[in-house]
C-alpha positions in Angstrom: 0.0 0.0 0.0 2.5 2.8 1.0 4.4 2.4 -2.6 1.1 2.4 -4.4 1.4 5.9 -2.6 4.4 7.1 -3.0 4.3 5.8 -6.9 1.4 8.2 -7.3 2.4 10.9 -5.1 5.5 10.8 -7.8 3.6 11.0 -10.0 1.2 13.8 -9.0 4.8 16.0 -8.7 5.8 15.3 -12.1 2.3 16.2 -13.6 2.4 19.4 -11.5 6.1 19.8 -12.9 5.0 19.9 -16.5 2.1 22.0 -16.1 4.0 24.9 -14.1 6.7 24.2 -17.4 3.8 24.3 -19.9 2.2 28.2 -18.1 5.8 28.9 -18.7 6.6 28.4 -22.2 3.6 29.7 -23.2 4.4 32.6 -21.0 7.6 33.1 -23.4 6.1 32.1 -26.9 3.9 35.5 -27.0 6.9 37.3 -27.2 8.6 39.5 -24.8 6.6 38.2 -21.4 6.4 41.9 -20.1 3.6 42.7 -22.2 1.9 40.3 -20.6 2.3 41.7 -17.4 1.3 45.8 -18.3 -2.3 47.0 -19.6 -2.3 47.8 -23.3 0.7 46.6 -24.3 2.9 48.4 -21.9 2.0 52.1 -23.4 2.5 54.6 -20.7 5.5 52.8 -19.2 9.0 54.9 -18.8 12.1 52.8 -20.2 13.5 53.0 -16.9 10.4 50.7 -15.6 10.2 48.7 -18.5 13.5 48.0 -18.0 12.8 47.5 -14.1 10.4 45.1 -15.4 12.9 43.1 -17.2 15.0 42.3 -14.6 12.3 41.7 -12.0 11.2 38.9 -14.5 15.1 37.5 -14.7 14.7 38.2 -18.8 18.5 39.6 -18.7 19.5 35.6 -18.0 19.0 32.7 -19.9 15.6 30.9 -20.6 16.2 28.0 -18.0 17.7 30.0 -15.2 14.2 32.3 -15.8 12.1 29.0 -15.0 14.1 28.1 -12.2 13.5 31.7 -10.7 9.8 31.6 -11.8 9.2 28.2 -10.3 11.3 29.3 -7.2 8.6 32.1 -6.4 5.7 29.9 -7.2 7.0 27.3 -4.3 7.6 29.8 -1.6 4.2 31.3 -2.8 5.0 34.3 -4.9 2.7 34.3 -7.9 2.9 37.9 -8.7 0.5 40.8 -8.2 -2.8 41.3 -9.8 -2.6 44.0 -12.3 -5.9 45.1 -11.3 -5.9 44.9 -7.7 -2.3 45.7 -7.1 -2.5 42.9 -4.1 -0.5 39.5 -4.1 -2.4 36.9 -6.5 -2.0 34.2 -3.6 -4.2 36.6 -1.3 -7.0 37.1 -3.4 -7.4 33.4 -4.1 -7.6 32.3 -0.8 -9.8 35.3 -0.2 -12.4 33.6 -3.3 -11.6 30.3 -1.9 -13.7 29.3 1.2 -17.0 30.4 -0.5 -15.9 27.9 -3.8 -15.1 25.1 -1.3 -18.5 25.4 0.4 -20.3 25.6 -2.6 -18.7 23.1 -4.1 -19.3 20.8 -0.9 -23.1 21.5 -0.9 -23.2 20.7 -4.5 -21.6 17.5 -4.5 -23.6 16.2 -1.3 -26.9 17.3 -3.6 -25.2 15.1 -6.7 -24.3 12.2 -4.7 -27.1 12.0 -2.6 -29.5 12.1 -5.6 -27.8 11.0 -8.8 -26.3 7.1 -6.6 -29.9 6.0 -4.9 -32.0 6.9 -7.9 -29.4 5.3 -10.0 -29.4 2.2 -7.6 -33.5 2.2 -7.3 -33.7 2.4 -11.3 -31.1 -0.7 -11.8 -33.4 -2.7 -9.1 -36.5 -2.3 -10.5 -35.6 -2.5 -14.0 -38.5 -2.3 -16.5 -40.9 -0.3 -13.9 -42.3 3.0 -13.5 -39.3 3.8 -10.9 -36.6 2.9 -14.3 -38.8 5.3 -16.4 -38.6 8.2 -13.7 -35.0 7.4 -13.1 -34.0 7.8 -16.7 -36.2 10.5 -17.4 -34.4 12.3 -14.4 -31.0 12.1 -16.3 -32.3 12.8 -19.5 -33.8 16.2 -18.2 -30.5 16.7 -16.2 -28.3 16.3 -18.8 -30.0 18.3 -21.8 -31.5 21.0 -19.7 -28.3 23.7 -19.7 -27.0 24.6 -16.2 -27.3 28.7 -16.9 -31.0 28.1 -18.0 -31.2 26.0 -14.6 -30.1 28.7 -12.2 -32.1 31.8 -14.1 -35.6 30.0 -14.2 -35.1 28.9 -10.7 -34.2 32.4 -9.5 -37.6 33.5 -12.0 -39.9 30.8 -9.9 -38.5 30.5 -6.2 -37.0 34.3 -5.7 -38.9 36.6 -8.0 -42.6 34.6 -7.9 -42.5 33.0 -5.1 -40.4 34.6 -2.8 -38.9 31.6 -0.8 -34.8 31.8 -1.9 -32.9 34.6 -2.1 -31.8 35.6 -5.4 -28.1 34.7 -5.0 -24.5 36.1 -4.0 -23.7 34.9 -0.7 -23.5 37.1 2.6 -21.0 37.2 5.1 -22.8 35.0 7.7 -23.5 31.7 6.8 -26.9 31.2 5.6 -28.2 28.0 4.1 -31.1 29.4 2.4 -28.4 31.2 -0.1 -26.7 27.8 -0.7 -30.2 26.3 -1.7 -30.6 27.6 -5.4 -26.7 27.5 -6.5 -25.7 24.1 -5.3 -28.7 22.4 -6.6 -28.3 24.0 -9.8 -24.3 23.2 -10.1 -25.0 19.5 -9.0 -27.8 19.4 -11.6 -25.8 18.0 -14.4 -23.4 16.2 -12.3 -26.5 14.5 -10.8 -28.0 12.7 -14.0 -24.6 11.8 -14.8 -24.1 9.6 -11.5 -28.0 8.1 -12.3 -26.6 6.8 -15.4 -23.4 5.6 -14.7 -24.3 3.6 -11.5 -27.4 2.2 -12.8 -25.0 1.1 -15.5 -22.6 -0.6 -13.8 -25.3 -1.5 -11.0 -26.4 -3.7 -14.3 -23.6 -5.3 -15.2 -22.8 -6.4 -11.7 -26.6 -7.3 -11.2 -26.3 -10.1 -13.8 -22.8 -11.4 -12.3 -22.4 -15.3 -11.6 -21.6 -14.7 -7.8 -24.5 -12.8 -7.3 -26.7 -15.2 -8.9 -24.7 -17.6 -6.7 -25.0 -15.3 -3.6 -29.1 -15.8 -3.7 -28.6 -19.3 -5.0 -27.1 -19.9 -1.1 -29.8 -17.9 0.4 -28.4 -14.4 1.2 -30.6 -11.9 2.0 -31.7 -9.5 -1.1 -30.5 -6.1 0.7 -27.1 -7.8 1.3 -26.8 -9.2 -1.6 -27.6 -5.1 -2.9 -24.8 -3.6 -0.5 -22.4 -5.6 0.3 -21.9 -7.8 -3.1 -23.5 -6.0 -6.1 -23.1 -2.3 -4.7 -19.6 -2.4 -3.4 -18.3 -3.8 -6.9 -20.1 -1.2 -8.7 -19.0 1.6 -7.0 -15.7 1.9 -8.9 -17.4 3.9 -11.6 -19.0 6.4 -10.1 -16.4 6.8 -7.1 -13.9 7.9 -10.5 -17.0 10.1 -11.6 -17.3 11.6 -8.1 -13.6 12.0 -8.1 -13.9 14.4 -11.4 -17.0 16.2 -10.2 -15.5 17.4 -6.9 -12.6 19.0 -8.7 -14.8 20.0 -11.5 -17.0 21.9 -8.6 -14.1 23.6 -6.7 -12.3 24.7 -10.0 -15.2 25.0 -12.8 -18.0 26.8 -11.0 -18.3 29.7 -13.5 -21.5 29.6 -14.8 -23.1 28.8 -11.5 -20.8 31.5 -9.5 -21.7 34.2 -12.6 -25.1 33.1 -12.5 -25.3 33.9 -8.8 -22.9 36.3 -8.4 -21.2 33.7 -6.0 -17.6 35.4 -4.9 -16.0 32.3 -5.6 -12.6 31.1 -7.3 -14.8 30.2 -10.6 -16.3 34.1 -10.6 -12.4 34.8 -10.0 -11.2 33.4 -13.3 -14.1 34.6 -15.5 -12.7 37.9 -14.8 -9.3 37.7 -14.7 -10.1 36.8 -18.4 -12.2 39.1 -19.0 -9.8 42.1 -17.7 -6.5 40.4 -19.1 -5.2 39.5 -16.0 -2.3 37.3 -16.4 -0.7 36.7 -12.8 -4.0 36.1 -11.6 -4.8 33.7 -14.5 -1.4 31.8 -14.6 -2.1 31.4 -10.1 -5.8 30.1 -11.1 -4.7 27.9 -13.1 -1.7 26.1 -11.1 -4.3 26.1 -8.2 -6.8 23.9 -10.4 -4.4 21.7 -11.5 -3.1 21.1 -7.7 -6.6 21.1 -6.7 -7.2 18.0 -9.5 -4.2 16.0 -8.5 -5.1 16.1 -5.1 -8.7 14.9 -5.1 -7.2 12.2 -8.2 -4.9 11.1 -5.1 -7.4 10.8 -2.9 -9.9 8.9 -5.1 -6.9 6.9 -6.0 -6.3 5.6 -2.1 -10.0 5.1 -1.9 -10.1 2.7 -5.1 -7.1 0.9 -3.2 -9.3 0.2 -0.2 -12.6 -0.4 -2.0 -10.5 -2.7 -4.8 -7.8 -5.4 -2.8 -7.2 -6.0 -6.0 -5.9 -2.5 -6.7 -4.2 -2.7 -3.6 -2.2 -5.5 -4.2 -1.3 -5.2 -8.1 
């Protein structure tokens, strides 16, 4: 167990290696990386601060000794400031952090807690009414976009009926103002867990040694749980692995939608005003923040699988 560990820790800090070497180079294939790093193409600058500039970034040295400075700040936590803002990248993504994190927490709770039962119920009672609504369910959640989601809900339950508040999120915590965004991010993410553990709910349903397990007179709910549900929880648990991730870095159009002050929110604009640091910190946090949960889902197929474990 601890060297399937430490082979994938290894294997996490190469991938993390390549993608701080990939913001990099494309850093440098724009041209001279100082425009990147001034509003309209450095207009307005003196030459003695566009020179400042240039050694600041290390550009007076050669290309690899400018990585190893640029990766050097980026480990001790100095990603530059935002060109906006004028305060540390690093601090204003922690600041846009916690209210992802909870978001993203409620969100996955609502896809989980849906998207697996109704998946395991439809599986069960294949062929019935309960299948139909199942399937229907994922259909609807998987064709019905998530922006459209989040405005007709704030139409019906804020503006007609008055019951959730329209969105952003207030300093106290509140769980009416989680209501509305987390059930519309896990929308999608729901109807994709329906389908894939009713899937593989299937397959395992028409196993030998389940057929075997009721041949020897096992209960039907522990032949559900312990044998067929267990076995086909490797597909989903990957799933759940990407949609936690996908939550905490991908929350745009839910965080625009709502005007949620979240990392997702965050990167929309740093886009939209040009922002390099903060777009080149944004996106080294996502790709940390997707190695780390892939680690974790990783350890949890080792104790799910002994197979896994053991190969």
């Amino acid at each position: 167990m601890s060297r399937f560990i430490i082979r994938r820790l290894f294997y996490m800090c190469v991938t993390m290696l390549m993608a701080t070497l990939l913001v990099f180079v494309l850093s440098r294939v724009v041209g001279d990386p100082r425009l990147l790093y001034v509003q309209e193409g450095g207009y307005g600058l003196s030459e003695e601060a566009w020179e400042a500039m240039g050694v600041k970034l290390h550009l007076d040295k050669p290309v690899v000794f400018q990585y190893g400075y640029w990766l050097g700040d980026a480990l001790t936590g100095d990603l530059g400031e935002s060109m906006l803002d004028r305060k540390p990248v690093v601090e204003i993504m922690l600041d846009a952090l916690p209210a992802t994190l909870q978001l993203a927490a409620f969100g996955w709770l609502f896809a989980t807690l849906v998207g697996i039962p109704l998946g395991v119920l439809s599986a069960v009672k294949r062929g019935s009414i309960w299948d139909y609504l199942g399937r229907g369910v994922a259909l609807m959640g998987q064709t019905l976009p998530v922006f459209w989601v989040g405005i007709m809900g704030i139409l019906i339950f804020s503006v007609q009926l008055g019951w959730l508040p329209t969105g952003t999120k207030p300093d106290y915590f509140s769980f009416k103002h989680f209501i509305m965004p987390a059930i519309t991010l896990g929308w999608f993410s729901a109807a994709g867990y329906l389908r894939l553990t009713r899937s593989a709910m299937l397959d395992v349903m028409d196993s030998e040694y389940i057929k075997l397990a009721r041949a020897k007179g096992v209960s039907e709910t522990w032949v559900l749980w312990k044998h067929a549900f267990r076995n086909a929880i490797i597909a989903p648990l990957t799933f759940s692995s990407l949609v936690l991730a996908g939550f905490i870095t991908g929350a745009i159009v839910t965080e625009t939608v709502f005007s949620w002050p979240g990392v997702g929110r965050l990167a929309f604009t740093s886009v939209d005003d040009n922002d390099f640091p903060l777009m080149v910190g944004l996106m080294l946090m996502f790709t940390l923040m997707f190695l780390v949960v892939n680690l974790v889902t990783d350890i949890l197929y080792a104790y799910v699988d002994p197979r896994i474990r053991f190969s």
